[in-house]
C-alpha positions as CSV (number, residue, x, y, z in Angstrom):
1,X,0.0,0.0,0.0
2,X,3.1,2.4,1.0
3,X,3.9,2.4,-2.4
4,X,0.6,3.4,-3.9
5,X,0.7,7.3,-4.7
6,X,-1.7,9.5,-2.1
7,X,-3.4,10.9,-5.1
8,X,-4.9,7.0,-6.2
9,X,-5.2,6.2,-2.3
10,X,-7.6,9.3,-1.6
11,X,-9.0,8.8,-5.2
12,X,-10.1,4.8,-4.2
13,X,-10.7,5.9,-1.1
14,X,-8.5,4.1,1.1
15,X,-7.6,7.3,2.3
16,X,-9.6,10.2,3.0
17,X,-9.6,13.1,0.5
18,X,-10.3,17.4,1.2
19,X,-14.1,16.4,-0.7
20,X,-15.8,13.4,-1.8
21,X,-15.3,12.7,-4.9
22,X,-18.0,10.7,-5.7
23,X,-18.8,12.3,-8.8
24,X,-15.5,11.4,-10.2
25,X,-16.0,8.1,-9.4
26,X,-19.2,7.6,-11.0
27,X,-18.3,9.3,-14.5
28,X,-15.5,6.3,-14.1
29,X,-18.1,3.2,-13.6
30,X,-20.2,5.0,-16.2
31,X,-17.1,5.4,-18.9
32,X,-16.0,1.2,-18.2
33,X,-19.6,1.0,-19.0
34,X,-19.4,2.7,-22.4
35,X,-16.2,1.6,-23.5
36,X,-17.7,-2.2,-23.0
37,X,-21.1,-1.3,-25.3
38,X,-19.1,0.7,-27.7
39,X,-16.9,-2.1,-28.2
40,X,-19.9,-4.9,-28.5
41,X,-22.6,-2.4,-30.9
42,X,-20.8,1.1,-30.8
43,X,-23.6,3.7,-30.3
44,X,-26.5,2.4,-31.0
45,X,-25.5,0.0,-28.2
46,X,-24.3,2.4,-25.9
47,X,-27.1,4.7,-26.2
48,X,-29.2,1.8,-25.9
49,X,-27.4,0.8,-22.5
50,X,-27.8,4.0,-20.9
51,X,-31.6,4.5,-21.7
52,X,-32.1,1.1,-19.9
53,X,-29.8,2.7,-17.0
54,X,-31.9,5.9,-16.8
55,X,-35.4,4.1,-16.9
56,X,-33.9,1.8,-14.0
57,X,-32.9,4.9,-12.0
58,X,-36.5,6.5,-12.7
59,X,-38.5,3.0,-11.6
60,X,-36.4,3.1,-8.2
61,X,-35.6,-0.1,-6.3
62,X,-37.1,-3.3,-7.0
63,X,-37.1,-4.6,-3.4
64,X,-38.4,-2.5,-0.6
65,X,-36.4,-1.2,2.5
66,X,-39.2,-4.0,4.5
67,X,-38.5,-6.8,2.6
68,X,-34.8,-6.2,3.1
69,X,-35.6,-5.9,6.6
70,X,-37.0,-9.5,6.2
71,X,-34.1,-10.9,4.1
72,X,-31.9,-9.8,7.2
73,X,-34.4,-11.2,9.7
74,X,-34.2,-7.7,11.4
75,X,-37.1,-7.0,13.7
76,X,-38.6,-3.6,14.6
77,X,-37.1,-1.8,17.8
78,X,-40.4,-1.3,20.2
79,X,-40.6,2.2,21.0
80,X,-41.7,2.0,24.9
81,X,-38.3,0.4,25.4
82,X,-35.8,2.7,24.1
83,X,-37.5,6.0,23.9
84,X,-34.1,7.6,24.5
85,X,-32.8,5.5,21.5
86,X,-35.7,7.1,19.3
87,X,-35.5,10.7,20.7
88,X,-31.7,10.8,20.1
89,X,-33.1,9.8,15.9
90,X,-35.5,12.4,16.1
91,X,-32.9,14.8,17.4
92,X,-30.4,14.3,14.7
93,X,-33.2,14.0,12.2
94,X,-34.3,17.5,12.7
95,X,-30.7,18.3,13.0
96,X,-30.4,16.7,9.2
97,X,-33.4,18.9,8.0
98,X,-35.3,15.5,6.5
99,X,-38.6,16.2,7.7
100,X,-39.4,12.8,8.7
101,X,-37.7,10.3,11.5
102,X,-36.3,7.0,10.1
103,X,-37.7,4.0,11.7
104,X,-35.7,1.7,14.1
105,X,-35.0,-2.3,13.5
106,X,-32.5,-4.3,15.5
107,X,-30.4,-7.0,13.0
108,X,-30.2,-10.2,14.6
109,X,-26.3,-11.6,14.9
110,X,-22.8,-10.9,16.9
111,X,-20.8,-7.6,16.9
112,X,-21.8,-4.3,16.2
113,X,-23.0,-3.0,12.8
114,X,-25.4,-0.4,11.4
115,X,-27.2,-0.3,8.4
116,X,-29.6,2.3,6.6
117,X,-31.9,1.5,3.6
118,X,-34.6,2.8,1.6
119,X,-35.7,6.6,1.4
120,X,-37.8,9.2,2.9
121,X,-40.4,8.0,4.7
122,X,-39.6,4.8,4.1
123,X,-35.8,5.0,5.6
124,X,-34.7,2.2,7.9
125,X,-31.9,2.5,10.2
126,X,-31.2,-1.4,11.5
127,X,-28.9,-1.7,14.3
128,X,-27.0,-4.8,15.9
129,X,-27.9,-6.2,19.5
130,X,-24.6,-5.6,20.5
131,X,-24.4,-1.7,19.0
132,X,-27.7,-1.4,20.9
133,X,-26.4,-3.1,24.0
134,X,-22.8,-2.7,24.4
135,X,-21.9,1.2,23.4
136,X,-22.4,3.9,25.6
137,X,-25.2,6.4,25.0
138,X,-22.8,9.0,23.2
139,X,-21.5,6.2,21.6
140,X,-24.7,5.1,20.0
141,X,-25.9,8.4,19.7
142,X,-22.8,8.9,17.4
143,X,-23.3,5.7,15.4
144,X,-26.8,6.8,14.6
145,X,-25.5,10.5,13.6
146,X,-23.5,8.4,10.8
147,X,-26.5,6.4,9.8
148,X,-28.5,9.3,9.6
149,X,-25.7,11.3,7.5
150,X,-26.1,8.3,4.7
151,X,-29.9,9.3,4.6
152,X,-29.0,12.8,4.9
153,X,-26.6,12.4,1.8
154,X,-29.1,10.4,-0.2
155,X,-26.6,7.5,-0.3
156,X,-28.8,5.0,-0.8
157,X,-30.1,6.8,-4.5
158,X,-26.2,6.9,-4.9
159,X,-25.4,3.1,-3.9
160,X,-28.5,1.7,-6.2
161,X,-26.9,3.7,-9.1
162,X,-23.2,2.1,-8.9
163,X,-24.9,-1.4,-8.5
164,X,-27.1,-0.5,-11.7
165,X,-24.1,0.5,-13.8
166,X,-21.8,-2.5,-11.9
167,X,-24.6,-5.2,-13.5
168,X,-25.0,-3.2,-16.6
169,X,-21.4,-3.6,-17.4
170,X,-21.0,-6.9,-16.2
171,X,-24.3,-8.4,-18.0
172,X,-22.3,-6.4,-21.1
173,X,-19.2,-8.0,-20.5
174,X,-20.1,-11.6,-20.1
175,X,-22.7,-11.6,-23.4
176,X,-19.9,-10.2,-25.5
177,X,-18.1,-13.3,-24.5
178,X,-20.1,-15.4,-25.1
179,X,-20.7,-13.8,-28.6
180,X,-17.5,-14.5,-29.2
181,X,-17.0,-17.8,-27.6
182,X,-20.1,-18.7,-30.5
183,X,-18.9,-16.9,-32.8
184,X,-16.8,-18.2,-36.1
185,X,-14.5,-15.6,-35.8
186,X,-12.0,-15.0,-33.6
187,X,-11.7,-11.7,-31.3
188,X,-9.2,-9.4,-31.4
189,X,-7.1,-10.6,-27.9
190,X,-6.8,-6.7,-26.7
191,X,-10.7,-7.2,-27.2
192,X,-11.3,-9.7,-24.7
193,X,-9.0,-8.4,-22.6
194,X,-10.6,-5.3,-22.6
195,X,-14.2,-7.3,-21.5
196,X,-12.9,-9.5,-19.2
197,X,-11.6,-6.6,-17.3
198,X,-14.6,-4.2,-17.3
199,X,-16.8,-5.8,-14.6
200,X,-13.4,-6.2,-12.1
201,X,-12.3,-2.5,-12.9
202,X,-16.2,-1.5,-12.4
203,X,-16.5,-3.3,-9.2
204,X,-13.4,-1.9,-7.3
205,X,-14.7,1.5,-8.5
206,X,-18.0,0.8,-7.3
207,X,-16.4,-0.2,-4.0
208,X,-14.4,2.8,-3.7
209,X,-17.7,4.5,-4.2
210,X,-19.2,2.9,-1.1
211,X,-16.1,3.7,1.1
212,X,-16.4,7.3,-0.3
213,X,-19.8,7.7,0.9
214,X,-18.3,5.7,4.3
215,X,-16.2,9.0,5.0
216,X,-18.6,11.7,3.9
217,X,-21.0,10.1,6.7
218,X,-18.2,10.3,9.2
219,X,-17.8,14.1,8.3
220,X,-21.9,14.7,8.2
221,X,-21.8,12.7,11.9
222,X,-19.4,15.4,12.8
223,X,-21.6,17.9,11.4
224,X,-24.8,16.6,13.4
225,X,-23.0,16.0,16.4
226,X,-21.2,19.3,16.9
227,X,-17.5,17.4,16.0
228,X,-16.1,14.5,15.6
229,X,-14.8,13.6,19.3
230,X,-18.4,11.2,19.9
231,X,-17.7,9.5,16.8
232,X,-14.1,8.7,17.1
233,X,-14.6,7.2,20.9
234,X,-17.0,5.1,19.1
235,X,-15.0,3.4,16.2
236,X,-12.5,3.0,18.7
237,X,-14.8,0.9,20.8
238,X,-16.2,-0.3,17.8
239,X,-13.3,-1.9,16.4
240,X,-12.3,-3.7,20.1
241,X,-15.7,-5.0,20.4
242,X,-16.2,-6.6,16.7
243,X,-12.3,-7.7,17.6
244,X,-13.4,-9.9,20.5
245,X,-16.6,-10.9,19.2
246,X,-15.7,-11.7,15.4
247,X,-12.3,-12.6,15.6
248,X,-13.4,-16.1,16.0
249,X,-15.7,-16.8,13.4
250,X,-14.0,-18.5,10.5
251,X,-15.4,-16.5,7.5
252,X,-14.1,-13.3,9.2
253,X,-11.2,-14.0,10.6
254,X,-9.4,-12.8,7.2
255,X,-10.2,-9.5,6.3
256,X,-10.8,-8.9,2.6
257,X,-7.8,-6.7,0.1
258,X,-8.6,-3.0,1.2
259,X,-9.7,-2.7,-2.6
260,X,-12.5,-5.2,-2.3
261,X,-13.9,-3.9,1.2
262,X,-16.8,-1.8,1.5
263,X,-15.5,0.2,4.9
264,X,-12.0,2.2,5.0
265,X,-9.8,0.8,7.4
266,X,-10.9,2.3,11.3
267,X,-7.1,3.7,10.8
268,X,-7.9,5.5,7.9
269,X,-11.3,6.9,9.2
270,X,-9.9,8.0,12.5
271,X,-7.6,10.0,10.5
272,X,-9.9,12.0,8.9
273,X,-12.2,12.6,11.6
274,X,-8.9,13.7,14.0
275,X,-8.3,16.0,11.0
276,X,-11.7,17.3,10.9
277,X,-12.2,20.5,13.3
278,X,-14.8,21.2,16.0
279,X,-18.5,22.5,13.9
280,X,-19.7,24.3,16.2
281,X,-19.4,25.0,20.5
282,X,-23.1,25.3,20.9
283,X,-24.3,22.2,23.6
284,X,-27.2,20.6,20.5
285,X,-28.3,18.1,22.7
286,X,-28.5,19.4,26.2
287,X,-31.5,21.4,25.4
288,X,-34.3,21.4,27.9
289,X,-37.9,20.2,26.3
290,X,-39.7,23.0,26.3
């Protein structure tokens, strides 16, 4: 990694940048993509590719954020017994300016993890027994800040679009071979090269997308919370508790190439956020009811 420049490091990010750059990224997945349908149909293909893209975008997610909820066998949090748990969401809620509150599940399983999903009204935040159980209240309160930043941020319209143009271009890729693997003639070798390359370049940039939208949560935590000091004593904790509880569990006891991972490394994100300065002095959340 030490002899990766900074300038590719910030730009996958493995390491934080001045912005997101998600943008950047995007143009990326969305230029593999039209490389791969010029090569197969030139631009009646590719202008054919991207209209199926855009209608994809328009019709929104095939799968609700309730039946994803089901797939992950999460259950709804009850109100009545964590009413601080769903004041400290409506808090930061209204700090986000989204108009609504996003509704509470718990995800069944061990160690501590946080998801958010669907939009809206219809935004879930899910959260782990043991994120619910084992941080402190500003702890918790600061992993929900970063949840809420995703929604805040619109990640998840963001996240849908790099899967979209991730299958586009690896359907693309894997029909032009076989068109050549039937076909009489044989392919140019820079030609299948070129395909069989497209979906692995597409999906590392799709990752770095996700890890991208990692940090610019971290920062709108900071944001919401007032700097990053509640957010930092919780990936610290974070990272000893999914140590003790994870560690042991085959499938995770070998972490994935930093290129394939969905999360920067805690290293990387404590970084940034000791880099970040204090928002604001003002005491947000010790305001009395009125």
């Amino acid at each position: 990694m030490a002899e990766i420049p900074p300038s590719i490091l910030r730009f996958l990010a493995l390491r934080a940048g001045g912005a997101t750059h998600t943008s950047g990224l995007l143009a990326c997945m969305a230029g593999v993509l039209s490389i791969c349908a010029w090569l197969l149909g030139g631009p009646v293909m590719m202008i054919s590719a991207f209209f199926a893209i855009t209608l994809l975008l328009l019709l929104g997610p095939m799968v609700s954020s309730d039946m994803i909820m089901k797939l992950l066998r999460a259950t709804e949090l009850p109100r009545q017994n964590y009413p601080a748990l769903f004041e400290m969401a409506a808090l930061l809620s209204g700090r986000a300016g989204l108009g609504y509150t996003p509704r509470l599940y718990v995800l069944p399983g061990k160690g501590v993890n946080a998801i958010t999903t669907g939009k809206d009204e219809n935004t879930i935040i899910a959260l782990s027994r043991d994120a619910i159980d084992g941080l402190s209240p500003r702890q918790l309160r600061a992993v929900l800040a970063h949840e809420i930043a995703h929604a805040w941020h619109n990640d998840t319209r963001i996240l849908m679009m790099t899967d979209i143009l991730y299958r586009a271009t690896w359907t693309m890729a894997v029909f032009g071979m076989f068109m050549f693997f039937f076909d009489s003639h044989n392919p140019p070798v820079w030609l299948v090269i070129a395909l069989g390359a497209a979906p692995s370049i597409s999906f590392i940039l799709q990752r770095a997308v996700i890890r991208d939208r990692e940090f610019a949560a971290d920062h709108g935590a900071s944001d919401l919370l007032g700097g990053p000091e509640d957010l930092i004593d919780a990936l610290t904790h974070i990272e000893q508790i999914n140590c003790r509880t994870l560690r042991l569990i085959p499938y995770r006891s070998t972490e994935p190439p930093a290129l394939l991972d969905t999360h920067p490394t805690i290293k990387a994100r404590l970084e940034a956020l000791h880099a970040l300065p204090p928002v604001f002095t003002g005491d947000f959340f010790r305001q009395t009811k009125r």
